[in-house]
Each structure stands twice: as structure tokens, then as C-alpha cells.
C-alpha positions in Angstrom: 0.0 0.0 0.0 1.1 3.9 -0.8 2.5 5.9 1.9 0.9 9.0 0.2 -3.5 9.4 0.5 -4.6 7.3 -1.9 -8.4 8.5 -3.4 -10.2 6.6 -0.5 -8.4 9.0 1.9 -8.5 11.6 -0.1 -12.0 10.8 -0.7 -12.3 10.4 2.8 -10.6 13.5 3.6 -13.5 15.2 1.9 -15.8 13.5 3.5 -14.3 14.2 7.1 -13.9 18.0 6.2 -17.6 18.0 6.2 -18.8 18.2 2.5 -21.8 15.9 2.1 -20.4 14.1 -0.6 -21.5 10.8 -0.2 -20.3 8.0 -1.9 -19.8 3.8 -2.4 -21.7 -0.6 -1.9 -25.7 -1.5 -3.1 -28.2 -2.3 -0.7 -29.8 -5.0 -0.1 -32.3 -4.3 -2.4 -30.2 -4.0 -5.2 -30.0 -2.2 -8.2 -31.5 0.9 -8.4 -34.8 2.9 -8.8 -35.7 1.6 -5.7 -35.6 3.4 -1.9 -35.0 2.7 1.3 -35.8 5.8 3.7 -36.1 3.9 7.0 -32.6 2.9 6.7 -30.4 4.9 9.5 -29.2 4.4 12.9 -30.0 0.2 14.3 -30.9 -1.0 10.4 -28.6 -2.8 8.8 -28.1 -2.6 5.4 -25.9 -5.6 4.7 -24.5 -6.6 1.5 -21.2 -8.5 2.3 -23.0 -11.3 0.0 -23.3 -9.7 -2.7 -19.5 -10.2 -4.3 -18.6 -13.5 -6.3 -16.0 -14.2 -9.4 -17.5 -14.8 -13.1 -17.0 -17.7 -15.0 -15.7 -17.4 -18.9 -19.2 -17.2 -20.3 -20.0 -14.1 -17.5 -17.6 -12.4 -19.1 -19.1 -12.6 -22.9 -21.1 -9.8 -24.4 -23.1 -8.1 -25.2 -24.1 -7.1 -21.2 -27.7 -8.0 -20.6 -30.2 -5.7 -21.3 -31.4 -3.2 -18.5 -34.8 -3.2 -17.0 -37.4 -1.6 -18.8 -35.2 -2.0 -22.0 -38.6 -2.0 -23.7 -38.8 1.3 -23.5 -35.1 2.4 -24.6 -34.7 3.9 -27.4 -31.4 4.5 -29.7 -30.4 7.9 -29.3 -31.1 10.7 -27.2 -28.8 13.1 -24.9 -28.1 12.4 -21.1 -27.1 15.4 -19.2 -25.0 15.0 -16.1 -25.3 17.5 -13.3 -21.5 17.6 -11.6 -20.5 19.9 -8.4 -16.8 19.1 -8.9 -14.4 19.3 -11.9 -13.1 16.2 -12.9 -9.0 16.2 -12.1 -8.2 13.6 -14.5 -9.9 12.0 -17.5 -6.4 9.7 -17.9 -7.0 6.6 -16.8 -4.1 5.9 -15.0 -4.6 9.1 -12.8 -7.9 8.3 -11.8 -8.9 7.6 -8.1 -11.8 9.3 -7.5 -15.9 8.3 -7.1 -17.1 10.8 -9.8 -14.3 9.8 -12.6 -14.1 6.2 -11.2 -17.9 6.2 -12.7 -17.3 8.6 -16.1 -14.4 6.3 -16.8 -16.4 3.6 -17.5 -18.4 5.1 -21.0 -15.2 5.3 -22.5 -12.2 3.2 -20.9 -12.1 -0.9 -20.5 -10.0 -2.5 -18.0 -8.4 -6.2 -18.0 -11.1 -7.5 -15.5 -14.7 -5.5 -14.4 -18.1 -5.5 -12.5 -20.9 -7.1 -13.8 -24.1 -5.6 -11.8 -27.0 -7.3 -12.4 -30.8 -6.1 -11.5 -30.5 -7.1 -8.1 -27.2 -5.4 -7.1 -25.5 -8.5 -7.1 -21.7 -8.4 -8.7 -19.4 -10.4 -9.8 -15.9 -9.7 -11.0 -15.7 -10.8 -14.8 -13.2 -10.3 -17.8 -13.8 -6.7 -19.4 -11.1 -6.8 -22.3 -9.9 -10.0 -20.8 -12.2 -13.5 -21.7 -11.8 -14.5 -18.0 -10.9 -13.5 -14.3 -7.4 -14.7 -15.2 -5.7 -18.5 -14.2 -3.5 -18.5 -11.5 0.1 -19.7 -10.5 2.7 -20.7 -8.3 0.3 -20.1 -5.3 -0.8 -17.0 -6.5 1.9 -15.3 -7.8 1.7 -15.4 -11.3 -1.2 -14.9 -12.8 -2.4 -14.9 -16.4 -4.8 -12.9 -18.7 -5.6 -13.4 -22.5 -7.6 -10.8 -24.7 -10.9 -11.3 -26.2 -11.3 -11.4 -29.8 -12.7 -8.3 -31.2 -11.5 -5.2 -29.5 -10.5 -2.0 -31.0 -9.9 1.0 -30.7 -11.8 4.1 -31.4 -9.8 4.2 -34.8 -10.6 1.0 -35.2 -6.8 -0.7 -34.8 -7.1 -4.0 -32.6 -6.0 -3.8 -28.9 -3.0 -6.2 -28.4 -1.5 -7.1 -25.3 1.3 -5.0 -26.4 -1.0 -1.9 -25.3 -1.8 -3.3 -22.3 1.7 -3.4 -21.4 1.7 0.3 -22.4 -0.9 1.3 -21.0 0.9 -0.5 -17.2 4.4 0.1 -18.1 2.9 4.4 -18.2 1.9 3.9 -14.5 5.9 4.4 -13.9 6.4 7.5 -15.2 7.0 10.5 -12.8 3.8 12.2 -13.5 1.6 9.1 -12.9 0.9 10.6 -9.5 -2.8 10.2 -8.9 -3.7 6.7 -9.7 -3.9 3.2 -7.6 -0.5 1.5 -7.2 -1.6 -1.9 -6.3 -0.2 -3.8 -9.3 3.0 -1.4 -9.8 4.1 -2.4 -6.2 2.9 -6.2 -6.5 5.1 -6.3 -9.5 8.1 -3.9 -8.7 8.1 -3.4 -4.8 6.5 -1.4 -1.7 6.2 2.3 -1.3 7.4 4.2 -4.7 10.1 2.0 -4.9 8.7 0.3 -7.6 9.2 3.5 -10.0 13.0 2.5 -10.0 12.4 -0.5 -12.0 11.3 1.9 -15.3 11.7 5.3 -13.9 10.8 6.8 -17.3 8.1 4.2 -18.2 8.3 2.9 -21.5 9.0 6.7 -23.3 12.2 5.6 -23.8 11.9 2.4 -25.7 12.7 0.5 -22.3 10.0 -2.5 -20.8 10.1 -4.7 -17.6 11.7 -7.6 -18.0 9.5 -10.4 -19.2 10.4 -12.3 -15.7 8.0 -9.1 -14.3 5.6 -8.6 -17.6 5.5 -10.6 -20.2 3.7 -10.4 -23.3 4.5 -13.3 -25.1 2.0 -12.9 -27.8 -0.7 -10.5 -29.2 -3.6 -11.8 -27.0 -1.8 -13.0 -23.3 -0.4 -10.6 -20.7 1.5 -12.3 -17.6 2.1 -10.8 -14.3 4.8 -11.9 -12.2 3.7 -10.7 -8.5 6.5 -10.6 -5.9 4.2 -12.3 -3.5 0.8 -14.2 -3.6 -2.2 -12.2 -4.5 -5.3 -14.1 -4.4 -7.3 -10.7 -5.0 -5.8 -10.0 -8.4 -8.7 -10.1 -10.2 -10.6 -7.3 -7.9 -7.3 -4.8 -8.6 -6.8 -5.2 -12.4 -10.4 -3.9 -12.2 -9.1 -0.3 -11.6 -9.3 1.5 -14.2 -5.4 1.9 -15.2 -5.0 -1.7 -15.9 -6.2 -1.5 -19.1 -4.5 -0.5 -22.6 -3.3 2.7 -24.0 -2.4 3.1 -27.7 1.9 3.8 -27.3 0.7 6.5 -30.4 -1.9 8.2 -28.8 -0.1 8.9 -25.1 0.5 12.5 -24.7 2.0 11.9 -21.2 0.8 14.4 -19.4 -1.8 15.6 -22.2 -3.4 12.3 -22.6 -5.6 14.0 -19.4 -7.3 15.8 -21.5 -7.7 13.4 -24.8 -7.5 9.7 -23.5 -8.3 7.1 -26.5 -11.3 5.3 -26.2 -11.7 2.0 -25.8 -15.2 2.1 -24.6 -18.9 2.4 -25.7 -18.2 6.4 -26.0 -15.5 8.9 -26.8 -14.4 12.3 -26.0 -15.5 14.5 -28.6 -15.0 18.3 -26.5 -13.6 18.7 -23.0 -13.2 22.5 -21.6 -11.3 21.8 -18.6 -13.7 23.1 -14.8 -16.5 23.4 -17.0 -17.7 20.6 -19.4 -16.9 17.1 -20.9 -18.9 16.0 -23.9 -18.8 12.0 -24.8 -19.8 10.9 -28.1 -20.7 7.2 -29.4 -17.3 5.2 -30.2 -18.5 3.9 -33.5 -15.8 0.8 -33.1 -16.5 -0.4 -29.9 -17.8 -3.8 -30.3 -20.8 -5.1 -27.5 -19.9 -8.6 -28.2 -16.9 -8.3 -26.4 -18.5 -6.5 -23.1 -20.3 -7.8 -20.8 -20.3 -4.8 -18.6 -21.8 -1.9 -21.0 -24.5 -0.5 -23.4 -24.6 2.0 -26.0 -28.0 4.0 -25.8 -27.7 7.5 -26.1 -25.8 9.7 -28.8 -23.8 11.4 -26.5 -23.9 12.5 -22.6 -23.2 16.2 -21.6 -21.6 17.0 -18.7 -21.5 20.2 -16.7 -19.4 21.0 -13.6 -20.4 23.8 -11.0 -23.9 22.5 -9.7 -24.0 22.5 -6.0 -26.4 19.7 -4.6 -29.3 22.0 -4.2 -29.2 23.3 -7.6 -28.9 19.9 -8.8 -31.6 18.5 -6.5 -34.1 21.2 -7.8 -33.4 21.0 -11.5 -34.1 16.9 -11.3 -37.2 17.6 -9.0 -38.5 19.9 -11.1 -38.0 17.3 -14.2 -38.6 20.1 -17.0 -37.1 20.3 -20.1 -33.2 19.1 -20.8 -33.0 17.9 -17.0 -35.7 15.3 -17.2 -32.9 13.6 -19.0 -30.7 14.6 -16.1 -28.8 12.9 -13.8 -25.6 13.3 -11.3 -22.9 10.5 -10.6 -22.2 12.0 -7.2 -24.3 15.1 -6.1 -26.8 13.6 -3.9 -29.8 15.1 -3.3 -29.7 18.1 -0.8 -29.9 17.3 3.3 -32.9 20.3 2.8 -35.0 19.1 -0.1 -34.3 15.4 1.3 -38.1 15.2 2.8 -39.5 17.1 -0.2 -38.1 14.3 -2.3 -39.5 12.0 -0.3 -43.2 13.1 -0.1 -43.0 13.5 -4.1 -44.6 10.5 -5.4 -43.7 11.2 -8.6 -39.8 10.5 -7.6 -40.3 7.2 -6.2 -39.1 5.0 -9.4 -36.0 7.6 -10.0 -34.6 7.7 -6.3 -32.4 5.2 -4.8 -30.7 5.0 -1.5 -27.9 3.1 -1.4 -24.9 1.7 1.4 -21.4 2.9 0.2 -18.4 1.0 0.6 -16.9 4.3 3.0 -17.1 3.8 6.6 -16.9 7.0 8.8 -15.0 6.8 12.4 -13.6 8.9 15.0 -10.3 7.7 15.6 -8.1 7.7 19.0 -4.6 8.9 18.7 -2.7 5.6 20.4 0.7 7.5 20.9 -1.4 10.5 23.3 -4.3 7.8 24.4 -1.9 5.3 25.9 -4.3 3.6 28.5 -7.2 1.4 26.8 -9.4 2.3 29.3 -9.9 5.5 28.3 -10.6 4.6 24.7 -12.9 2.1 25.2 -14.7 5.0 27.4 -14.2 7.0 24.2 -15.9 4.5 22.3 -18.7 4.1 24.9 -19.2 7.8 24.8 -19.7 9.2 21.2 -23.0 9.2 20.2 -23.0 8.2 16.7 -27.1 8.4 16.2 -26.7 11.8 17.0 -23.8 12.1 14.5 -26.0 10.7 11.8 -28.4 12.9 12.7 -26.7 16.0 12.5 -24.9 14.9 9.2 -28.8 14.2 7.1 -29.9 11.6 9.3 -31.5 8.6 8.1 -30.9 9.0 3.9 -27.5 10.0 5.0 -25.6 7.5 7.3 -26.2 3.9 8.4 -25.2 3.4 12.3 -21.8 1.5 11.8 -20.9 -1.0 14.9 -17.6 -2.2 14.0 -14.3 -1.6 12.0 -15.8 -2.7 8.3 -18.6 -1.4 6.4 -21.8 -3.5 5.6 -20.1 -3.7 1.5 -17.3 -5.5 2.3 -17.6 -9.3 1.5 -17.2 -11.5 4.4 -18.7 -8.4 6.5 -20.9 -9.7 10.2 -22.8 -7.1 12.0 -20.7 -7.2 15.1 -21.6 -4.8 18.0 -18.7 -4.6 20.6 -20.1 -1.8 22.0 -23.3 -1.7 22.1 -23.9 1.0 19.4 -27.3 -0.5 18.5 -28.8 -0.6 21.7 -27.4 2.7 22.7 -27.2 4.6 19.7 -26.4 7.7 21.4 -23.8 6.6 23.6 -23.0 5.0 27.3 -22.3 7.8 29.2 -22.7 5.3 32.5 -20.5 2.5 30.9 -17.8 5.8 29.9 -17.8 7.2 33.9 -17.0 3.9 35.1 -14.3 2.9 32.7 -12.7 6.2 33.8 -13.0 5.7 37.2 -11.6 2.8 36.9 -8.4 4.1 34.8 -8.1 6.9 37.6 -8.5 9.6 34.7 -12.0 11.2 35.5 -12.1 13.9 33.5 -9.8 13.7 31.2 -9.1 16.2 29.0 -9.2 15.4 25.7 -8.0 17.1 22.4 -10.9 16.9 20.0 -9.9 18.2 16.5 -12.5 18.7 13.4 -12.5 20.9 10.3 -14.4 24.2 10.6 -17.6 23.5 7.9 -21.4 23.9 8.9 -21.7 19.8 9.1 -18.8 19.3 11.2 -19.5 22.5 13.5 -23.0 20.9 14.2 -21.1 17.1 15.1 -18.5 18.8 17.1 -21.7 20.2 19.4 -23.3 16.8 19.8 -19.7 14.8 20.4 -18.5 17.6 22.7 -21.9 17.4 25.1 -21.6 13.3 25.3 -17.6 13.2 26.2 -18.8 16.1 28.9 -21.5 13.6 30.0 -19.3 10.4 30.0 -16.6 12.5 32.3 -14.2 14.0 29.8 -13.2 17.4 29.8 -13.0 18.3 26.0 -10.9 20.8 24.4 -12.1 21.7 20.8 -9.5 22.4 17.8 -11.5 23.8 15.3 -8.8 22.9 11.9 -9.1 24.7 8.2 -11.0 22.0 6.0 -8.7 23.0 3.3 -5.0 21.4 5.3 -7.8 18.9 7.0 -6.3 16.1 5.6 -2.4 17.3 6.0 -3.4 18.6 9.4 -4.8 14.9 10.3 -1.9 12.9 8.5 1.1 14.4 10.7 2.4 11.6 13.1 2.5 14.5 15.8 -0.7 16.1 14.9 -1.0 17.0 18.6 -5.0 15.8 18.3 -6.4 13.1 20.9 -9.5 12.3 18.6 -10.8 13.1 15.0 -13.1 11.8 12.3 -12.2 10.2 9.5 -14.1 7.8 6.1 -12.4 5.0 4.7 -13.6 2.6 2.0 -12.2 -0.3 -0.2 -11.1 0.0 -3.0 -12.6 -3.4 -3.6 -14.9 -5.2 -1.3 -12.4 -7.3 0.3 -11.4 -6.4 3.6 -7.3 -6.4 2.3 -7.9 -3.1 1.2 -9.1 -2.0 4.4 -7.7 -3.4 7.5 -3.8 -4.0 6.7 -3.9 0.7 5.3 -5.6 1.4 8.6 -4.0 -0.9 11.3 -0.8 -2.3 10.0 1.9 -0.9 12.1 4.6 -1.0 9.5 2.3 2.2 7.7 3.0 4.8 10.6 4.1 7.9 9.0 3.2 11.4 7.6 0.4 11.1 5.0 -0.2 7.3 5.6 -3.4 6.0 6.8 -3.0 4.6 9.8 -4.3 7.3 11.7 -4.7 5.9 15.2 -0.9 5.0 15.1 -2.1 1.3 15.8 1.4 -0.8 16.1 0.6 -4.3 17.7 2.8 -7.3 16.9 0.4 -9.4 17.1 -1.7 -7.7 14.3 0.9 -7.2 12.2 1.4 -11.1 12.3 -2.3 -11.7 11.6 -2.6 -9.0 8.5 -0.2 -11.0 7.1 -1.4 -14.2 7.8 -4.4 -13.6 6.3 -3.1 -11.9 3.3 -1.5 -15.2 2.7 -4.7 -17.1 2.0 -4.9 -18.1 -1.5 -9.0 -17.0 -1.3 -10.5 -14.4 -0.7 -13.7 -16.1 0.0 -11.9 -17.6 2.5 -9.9 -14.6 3.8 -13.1 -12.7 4.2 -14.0 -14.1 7.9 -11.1 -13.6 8.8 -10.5 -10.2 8.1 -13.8 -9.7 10.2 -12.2 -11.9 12.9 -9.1 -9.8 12.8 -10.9 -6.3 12.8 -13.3 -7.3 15.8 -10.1 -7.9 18.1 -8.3 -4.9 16.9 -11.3 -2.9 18.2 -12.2 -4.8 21.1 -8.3 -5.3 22.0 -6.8 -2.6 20.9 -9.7 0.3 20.3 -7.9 2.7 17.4 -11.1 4.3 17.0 -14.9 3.7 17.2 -16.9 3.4 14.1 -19.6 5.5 13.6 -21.6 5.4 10.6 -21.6 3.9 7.1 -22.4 6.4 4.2 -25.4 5.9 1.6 -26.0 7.3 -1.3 -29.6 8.9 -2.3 -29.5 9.9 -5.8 -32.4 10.9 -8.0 -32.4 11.5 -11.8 -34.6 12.1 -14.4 -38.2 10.6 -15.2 -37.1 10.6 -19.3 -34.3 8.1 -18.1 -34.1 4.5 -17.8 -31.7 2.1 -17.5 -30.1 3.4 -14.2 -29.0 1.4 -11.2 -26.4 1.5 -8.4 -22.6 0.4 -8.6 -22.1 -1.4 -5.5 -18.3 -1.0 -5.8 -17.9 2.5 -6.8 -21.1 4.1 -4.8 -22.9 5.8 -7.5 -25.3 5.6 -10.5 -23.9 3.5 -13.0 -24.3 5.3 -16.5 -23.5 2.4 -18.4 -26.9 0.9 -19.1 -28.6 4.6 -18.8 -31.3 5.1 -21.8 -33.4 8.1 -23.3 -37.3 6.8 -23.1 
């Protein structure tokens, strides 16, 4: 794992600055169009069962048709409703929710989700004809190309650009983008950039005993160490091809070559990306994508309540409107709600991002005193405060309710005292000899976490703590809470997977060997013992199997060792247009999934 914030902390660092952007896994009800109001503090939304591998003939297009296909229609314009810019549109630089989802329309990766009507996923070959075949426990593993593919010029897609399009991810300006298979090939950290510091500009490859390409059609990693999950990470979006002709390096951000259902045809960077059909894509080879509308139109600088109100409203170009990540405004949730018309084009959903408030170990040295913490904060209220019940799931232990293998554990009692144990708190502390500890409580200065800090504050003072707020800029939030010495007791922070398997959780957060400016384990958690186990269980040539025991391990790292206490799970309520069909959830990356999406 990266030293630096990857996009789920980065992600998450938005998120614990305050911004309401919530984001990603699909809820038990599945896929979309439906809703779930009740769902909030003591109902669980679980959908750790929702994750299995494809077979060869999961992975052949064309993708099934969407619900109410009948009424789809060739053709058509879908316009997207974006607060934020999109950083990247390069592949390998993207890490984020709202270009995780764009990405899809017009880039293909070796492996991919397959969502079906019921929210249920499985991992299947996307330019590749399977999940890969494994070797020598794990280590090698092995991919071959379907027939068919091209690019948008029509040229083929060889293994050759695959290697290209991994061999990039070396370069020095290949910042941004997951590292999972660089470092699984080439070594921890950024060490790995040393084995082709200049990526393949230069005329220089990996060796074959790394990546090999022995023919057109099969590409062959060489891991340093067993990786049962490989098919989950070449599923990111930069382990797929680039044509060597058509990299611009650093331009290629603005004009990436489609290999997908769509193509850039005008991008003017802050304010608007325009995606045309890619008349050479091919739907026999994908499994994952359709090819409705002409084109899709999307506009950045729409703030959640503009967004929310346009979609209500449902007039003109906007009731062909939709928003990969805007949710619908905390303010104009309940008028959403008591809109009939809305109810079969809204959706909440469960997000793979798990909020906590986590207890700095190297200033919180007696457990006591965390587990009083943890007693104390009175996540309902949190939830509450942050949009209540569309907003937040009440979160009772250490993984969200999307990761596979995931139990609803309750330690602490969160369910049957939602609000906290100020009783349970008092007595731990008395015990400890530290009634009225003073505690350090740090959170970043926007209207959400202004409100939180009010609620938290009152329960610690209840429980027997004496608080001392640190009100932080939201814009260094995420510096400010990375420093080893951040001089902070407790602070709030989201995490989620980058796949639903606990590995990309529990070894970023808790792994001692990660304590260090800008890396994620921000409790400072350093036990042997878990250390040992995290890589146990990262041994186990399953994931299926793994999964229990990464619950296993994460209940005794919070009853044991208390880092933090979790609060609440984030969900996703979305609502788009009544002239659209076709949309549903994507339980992996938390949002409306524009890949089936039609003009009735």
C-alpha cells in the first residue's frame, strides 16, 4: 500500500472535512430505482454477500439488457449534473468516485463489475475472456484478450497496449492513480518506480520475468508475493490499454483514446466534458456496457441543491438529467421523499466508505480510556446532524456493511445505545483513575462538522471527559490529520475499499509497518500481534476464504486494541430524471452507474 492518500483517503478526507459528498456498496435491495428511507441508525443494510467471481461465459457480451429496455430507445442526450471538476480523465490518474464512474463510457479494463438487476456483482473479464488463471500459489497470474476489440480508430487492442498502458503507470507524473499492481510487481512504497523510472518513453520494458507479453492476445504478471485478489485490482481502471501513439504523457488527461462504448468529442477543462458514441466499440466483447444515447453532456459547478431542484423539477433538458455523485440536498431530502412522482427515480444506497472517529494511540496510551471514548460518542446523534436517516447507516464495528465476508458485530453496544454510554464511559474512567480527562478533540471548521462537534462535545462532557475543541481549516484537514505528531487526541475520518475485500481496508488502517506522515493509519495502531495476523491472512490463497477472517481480525483490533470507534456507514440517495431508464447503483464505486442509462 502507498505511503501518500490514496483517493479513498482523499476521498475520505473530503468527506471528514464536512462536504456531504456521499459515496460507495448497493443495498440489499439491489439495483437501483428503488428506496429505502427507514434505513439509518440500528438497520442494517448488509451486503457483504453480494460479491462472487464470473466464469468465462459471465464475461461474454453483449451485457444484458437493462430493466425496462422495452422502452429504450437508440439515441437521445443524457445530461450529467457535476459539483466538482473532474481532475483527471487519464485513466491511470484516476482515483476518484465521480471519474471512477465517467471512466467507464469510454475506458475498458483487464477485469470488471458485472451488476445485475439485483445489485448482485461479480468480477468478470472486461477486455480480458476471464478473471485470469492463477500460478505458483498466486503469484503469477495470467490474462488473454478477447477477440474483437479496437480502438476508437478501429486498430485492434494487443496485449502489447496493455503493457503500455501499465508500463505508463511508472512515469513520474503518474501521481494520482492506484499503485496496487506497480508495487505487487516492482516493490513497496514508490520504490517500484525504479524499475522503469521513465516508463516505457524511452523504448525501455520490464523484463519479461515481471511482464511478459508473449504474444498478441496474453499478458503475464509476475507478482513478488501471492495475490489471491488480483482479479478485484486489475479492475481499476489503469490496468487497461493505451495506444503507445496516442499517449501524450501528461496531455493524454485531456484526450485519452477510447476504448469504450463512448469517446471524448469536446472537453473545456472546470466546466464541461462531452462523450460521443465510439462507433468501433464492439458489444460482443462487453459484458459490462450498453450503447443507448448519442452522446452525454456534462456540466461542472452545480452544488447539490441546484442539482436537487433542477431533477425535482424534471422540465425540459434535466428530465434527461442525472448526477454520478451530487446527492440530493440534506434540505429538499423530505420534499423528495413526499414527491410520489420520484419514487421510481430515487435510490438510496450503502457505500463502501465507513466514517469513524479515531483515538490517537501515541497520546491515548491507557485502553481504558478509549474504550470510554468509544462508549461515549454518540454516533445516532452524528448521523443525525450529518442528514440523518438517507445519510448514514449506524456503523458498529471496524468494516462497512459492502465488504464481502462483513458480520454485524456490535462490541459496543452501538445499536442498543445509539447515542452513547455515558454510564458505561464514567465507570471505565474511574476505573483508569483519569476522570475527567481532557481530551484534544480536532475537526475541520464547515457547517456539518460544526454541528457534530456540538453533539460529540456534550456526550464526552456527560461520559466525564473534559473536551478541548481544535476547530482545523477544512482545506489542510487532511495534511493537518496525517502528521504523526498532529498534537490531536481524537478526529473523524471515512475510509472505504477499493474493492470489497477487507485487504484493502484493515492492513492501510491498522498495519503498524504504515506509521508515517500522510499514511493511513491514523490511530498510530502498532501491535505485533496484528501485524502477524494481517499478514497471515493476506497469505490465503481465497479471498472467499480470507473474508471471515479479516472480520475476525478487525473485531479484536477494536475490542483489543480500540484505534477508533466506528460511527456510521455512508449511503447514497440519488435521483435523476423521469425521461431516463436504465439506471442502477454500482455497489463498488457508490454511484449511478451510467453504463446501461437510456433516453425513453
Amino acid at each position: 500500500m502507498r505511503t501518500t492518500v490514496n483517493r479513498r483517503a482523499r476521498h475520505a478526507a473530503v468527506l471528514a472535512a464536512g462536504a456531504l459528498v456521499l459515496s460507495a456498496c448497493s443495498s440489499g435491495g439491489g439495483g437501483g430505482g428503488g428506496d429505502d428511507s427507514s434505513a439509518g441508525p440500528g438497520q442494517d443494510k448488509n451486503v457483504s454477500s453480494n460479491y462472487s467471481l464470473g466464469s468465462a461465459s459471465d464475461s461474454a457480451g453483449p451485457a444484458p439488457e437493462p430493466a425496462g429496455a422495452k422502452e429504450a430507445k437508440k439515441g437521445g442526450t443524457v445530461t450529467v449534473l457535476q459539483r466538482d471538476a473532474f481532475h483527471h480523465l487519464d485513466p491511470g490518474q484516476i482515483y476518484f468516485g465521480d471519474m471512477l464512474i465517467s471512466q467507464l463510457l469510454y475506458n475498458r479494463s483487464l477485469t470488471g463489475y458485472k451488476v445485475d438487476e439485483n445489485g448482485k456483482v461479480k468480477v468478470v473479464g472486461d477486455l480480458a475472456t476471464d478473471t485470469g488463471t492463477s500460478a505458483d500459489g498466486g503469484k503469477t497470474w495470467k490474462f488473454t484478450l478477447k477477440d474483437g476489440l479496437k480502438w476508437q480508430d478501429g486498430s485492434p487492442i494487443t496485449s502489447q497496449d496493455v503493457r503500455w498502458g501499465i508500463e505508463r503507470l511508472y512515469a513520474s507524473f503518474e501521481t494520482d492513480g492506484p499503485q496496487y499492481i506497480q508495487q505487487w510487481l516492482s516493490g513497496d512504497g514508490t520504490s517500484y518506480r525504479k524499475a522503469l523510472p521513465d516508463g516505457p518513453y524511452d523504448g525501455k520494458h520490464l523484463p519479461s520475468s515481471v511482464l511478459d507479453t508473449p504474444d498478441d492476445k496474453t499478458i503475464v504478471f509476475h507478482f513478488l508475493k501471492p495475490h489471491a485478489d488480483a482479479p478485484f485490482a486489475t479492475a481499476m481502471p489503469n490496468i487497461g490499454a493505451v495506444k503507445a501513439d496516442k499517449d501524450g504523457k501528461q496531455k493524454y488527461d485531456n484526450e485519452p483514446f477510447s476504448s469504450g462504448p463512448y469517446q471524448v468529442a469536446d472537453y473545456k477543462t472546470g466546466k464541461s466534458l462531452t462523450l460521443v458514441r465510439n462507433t468501433n466499440w464492439n458489444p460482443k466483447t462487453d459484458p459490462i456496457r450498453h450503447q443507448y444515447p448519442d452522446k452525454f453532456e456534462i456540466s461542472f459547478g452545480h452544488q447539490a441543491t441546484d442539482s436537487t431542484r433542477r431533477l425535482l423539477a424534471d422540465q425540459g433538458p434535466d428530465k434527461y438529467g442525472m448526477s454520478y455523485t451530487n446527492a440530493v440536498a440534506p434540505e429538499m431530502v423530505q420534499k423528495v421523499l413526499n414527491d410520489a412522482g420520484t419514487k421510481n427515480r430515487r435510490f438510496v444506497e450503502i457505500q463502501p466508505y465507513l466514517d469513524v472517529i479515531n483515538f490517537n494511540m501515541d497520546r491515548l496510551k491507557d485502553v481504558r480510556v478509549r474504550k470510554a471514548l468509544a462508549y461515549a460518542v454518540p454516533s445516532g446523534q452524528i448521523i443525525q446532524q450529518i442528514g440523518g436517516a438517507t445519510a448514514g447507516q449506524l456503523a458498529t464495528n471496524l468494516l462497512s456493511p459492502s465488504i464481502d465476508g462483513y458480520k454485524p458485530t456490535d462490541p459496543f453496544g452501538k445499536k442498543a445505545k445509539p447515542n452513547g454510554d455515558p454510564d458505561k464511559a464514567r465507570a471505565l474512567l474511574k476505573e483508569a483513575g483519569k476522570e475527567g480527562q481532557e481530551i484534544v478533540y480536532a475537526y475541520a471548521n464547515t457547517d456539518v462538522q460544526q454541528k457534530v462537534a456540538v453533539v460529540v462535545t456534550q456526550a464526552l462532557e456527560r461520559a466525564g471527559f473534559k473536551v478541548q475543541k481544535k476547530e482545523v481549516d477544512s482545506n489542510v484537514w487532511d495534511n493537518s490529520i496525517g502528521e504523526v505528531k498532529n498534537g490531536f487526541d481524537i478526529f473523524r475520518t471515512g475510509w472505504g475499499a477499493d474493492w470489497p475485500v477487507a485487504s484493502t481496508v484493515v492492513p492501510p488502517l491498522y498495519d503498524g509497518r504504515v506509521i508515517a506522515d500522510g499514511a493511513q493509519n491514523y490511530s498510530h495502531l502498532n501491535d505485533p500481534a496484528v501485524t502477524k495476523e494481517i499478514d497471515r491472512v493476506n497469505a490465503i490463497p481465497d479471498v472467499k476464504t480470507a473474508a471471515p477472517e479479516w472480520q475476525k481480525l478487525a473485531d479484536k483490533i477494536l475490542t483489543d486494541d480500540v484505534p477508533a470507534v466506528p460511527t456510521y456507514a455512508n449511503l447514497q440517495f440519488s435521483l435523476w430524471g423521469s425521461g431516463l431508464g436504465g439506471v442502477k447503483y454500482h455497489p463498488v464505486y457508490g454511484y449511478p452507474d451510467p453504463s446501461s442509462v437510456f433516453v425513453k
